[in-house]
N, C-alpha and C positions, 0 to 999 in steps of 0.2 A: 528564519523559517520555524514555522511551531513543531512540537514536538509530535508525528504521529502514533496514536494508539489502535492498534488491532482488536476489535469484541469480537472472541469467539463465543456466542451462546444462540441458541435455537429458539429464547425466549423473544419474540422480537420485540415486544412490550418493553422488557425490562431492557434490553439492548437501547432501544433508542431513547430510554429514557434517561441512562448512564451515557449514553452519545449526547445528549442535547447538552446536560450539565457538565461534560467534559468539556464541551466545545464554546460556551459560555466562560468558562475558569482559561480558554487560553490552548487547547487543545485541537488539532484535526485529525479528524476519528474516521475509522471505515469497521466495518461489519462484515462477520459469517457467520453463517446460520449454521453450517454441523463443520465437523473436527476436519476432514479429508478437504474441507475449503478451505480452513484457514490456516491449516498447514501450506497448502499452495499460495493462500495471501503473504505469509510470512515470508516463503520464498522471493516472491515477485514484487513486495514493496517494500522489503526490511523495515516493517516499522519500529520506530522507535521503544513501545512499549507491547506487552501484548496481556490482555484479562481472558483468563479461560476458565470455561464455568467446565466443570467436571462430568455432568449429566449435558449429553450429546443426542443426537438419534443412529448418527454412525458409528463413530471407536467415542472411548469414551476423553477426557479431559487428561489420562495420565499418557494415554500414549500417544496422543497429538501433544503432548510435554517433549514424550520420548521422542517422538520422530523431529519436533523442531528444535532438538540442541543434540540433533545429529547434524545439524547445518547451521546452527546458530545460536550466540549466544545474549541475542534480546532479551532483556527482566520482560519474567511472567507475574504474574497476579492471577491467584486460582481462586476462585468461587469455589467455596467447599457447601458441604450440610452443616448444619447448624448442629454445633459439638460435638462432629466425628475426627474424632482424635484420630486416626487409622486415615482417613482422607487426606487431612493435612501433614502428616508426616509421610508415606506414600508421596507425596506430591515435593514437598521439599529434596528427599531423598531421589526422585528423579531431574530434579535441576530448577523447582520453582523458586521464585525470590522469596515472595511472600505468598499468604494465605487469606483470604476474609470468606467466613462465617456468613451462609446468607439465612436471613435477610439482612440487609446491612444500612448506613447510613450513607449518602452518598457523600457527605464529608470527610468521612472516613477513609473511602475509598479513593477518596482525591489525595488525602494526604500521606496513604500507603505509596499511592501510585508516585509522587514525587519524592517522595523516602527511599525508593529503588531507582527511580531514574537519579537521583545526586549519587547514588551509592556507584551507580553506574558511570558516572558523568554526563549524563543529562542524554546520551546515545543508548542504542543496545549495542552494548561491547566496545567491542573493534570489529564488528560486522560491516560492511560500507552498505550504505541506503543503491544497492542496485537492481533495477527494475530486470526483472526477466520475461520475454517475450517468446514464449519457443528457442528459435536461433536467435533472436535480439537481443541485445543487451542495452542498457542504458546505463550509466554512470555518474549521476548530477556531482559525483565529490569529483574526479577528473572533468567533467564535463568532456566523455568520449563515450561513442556511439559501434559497438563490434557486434556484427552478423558474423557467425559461425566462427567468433571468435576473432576475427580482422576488425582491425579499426575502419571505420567508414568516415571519412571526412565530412566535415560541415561549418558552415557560418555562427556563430555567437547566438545570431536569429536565429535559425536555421533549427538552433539543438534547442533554445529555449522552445520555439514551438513544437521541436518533437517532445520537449519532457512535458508539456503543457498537455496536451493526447494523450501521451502515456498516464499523469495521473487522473486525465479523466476516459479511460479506455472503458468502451462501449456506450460510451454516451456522443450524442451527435451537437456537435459544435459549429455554431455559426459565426462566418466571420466577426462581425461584431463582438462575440464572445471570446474571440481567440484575441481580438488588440486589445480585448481589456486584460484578458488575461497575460497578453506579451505587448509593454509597452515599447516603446521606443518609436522616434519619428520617421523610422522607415517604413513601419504598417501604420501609422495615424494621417500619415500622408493621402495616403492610397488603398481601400479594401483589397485590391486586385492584385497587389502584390501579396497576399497570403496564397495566394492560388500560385505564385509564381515562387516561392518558396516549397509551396507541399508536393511543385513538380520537383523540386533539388531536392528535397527528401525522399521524397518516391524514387528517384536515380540511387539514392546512397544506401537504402535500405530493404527495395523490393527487388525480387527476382526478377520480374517483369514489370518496368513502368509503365507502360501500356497499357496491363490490367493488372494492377494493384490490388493485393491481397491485404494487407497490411492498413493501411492510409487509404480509405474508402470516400469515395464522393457520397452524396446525401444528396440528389438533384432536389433544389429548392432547397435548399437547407443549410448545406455546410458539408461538414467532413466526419468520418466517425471513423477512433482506431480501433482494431479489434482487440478485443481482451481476450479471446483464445487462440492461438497463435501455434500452437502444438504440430498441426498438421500443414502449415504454411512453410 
């Protein structure tokens, strides 16, 4: 599985422009746009790496530092100004790995970013990659599933297709999309069995399967999980 990187920066320009060339070098990348999301991203995806540009519209870059190694110890890579000595020190001294000076090269920045993930062992820390959904939990390193902190049972299939939703949560997924995205000859068989799977997950994960909060039908479409989950 590739390593995922977190961009927190407001620029969406430069973001996707250091996303394309991340994700060409071998990377799967996600995106936030101010500090108070990507502090929540870090939580809910543990990604592997995280670039935080320091000039935000919310808090700024040291304290979304501060607040994400109060929960975790993922390598940061900071965006500072161009030779503010005072920003990159500030920024170290709060828990960042490295620094880069913008504007910058994006070779550079590839070979910073893999300088901290070896340093790291190629993970952030000893954080485990666990998806957080309000009450849900998800686990792809035990491969186990706990609502309000109880394990919820499930099939092999079962959990590959919930972590399959969970990394693409708020996007609407059609069967077709879900067997490519979860092989095996038990959904290449039959479309209709993903419907008869997303009712065993609905049982294992919704308060109510009947009208599911969680694992949403898309009539004509597919399924969509929800990526805000707070008040469910």
């Amino acid at each position: 599985m590739a390593d995922e990187v977190l961009i927190i920066d407001d620029d969406a320009r430069l973001a996707a422009m250091v996303g394309d060339y991340l994700s060409t070098n071998g990377f799967s990348v996600a995106r936030a746009g101010t500090g108070r999301a990507g502090v929540d991203e870090v939580r809910r995806r543990a990604p592997n790496a995280v670039i935080l540009d320091i000039m935000l519209p919310d808090i700024d870059g040291f304290e979304v530092c501060r607040q994400i190694r109060a929960f975790s110890d993922v390598p940061v890579l900071m965006l500072t100004a161009k030779g503010d000595e005072t920003d990159r020190i500030v920024g170290l001294e709060l828990g960042a790995d490295d620094y880069l000076p913008k504007p910058f090269n994006p070779r550079e920045l590839l070979a910073r970013l893999k300088a901290i993930l070896r340093r790291r062992g190629g993970t952030g820390g000893e954080v485990p990659r666990i998806l957080h959904f309000g009450r849900l939990e998800i686990d792809p390193g035990s491969r186990t599933v706990r609502l309000d902190g109880v394990n919820r049972g499930m099939t092999s299939h079962q959990f590959e297709l919930l972590l399959a939703f969970a990394d693409n949560a708020g996007r609407t997924l059609s069967r077709e999309q879900l067997m490519d995205m979860v092989k095996g000859a038990e959904f290449d068989s039959f479309d209709r069995s993903i419907d008869v799977h997303v009712s065993r997950i609905r049982a294992a994960i919704e308060d109510d399967p009947k009208h599911p909060r969680r694992l949403i039908t898309v009539r004509g479409a597919g399924y969509v999980f929800a990526r805000n989950q707070d008040d469910v």
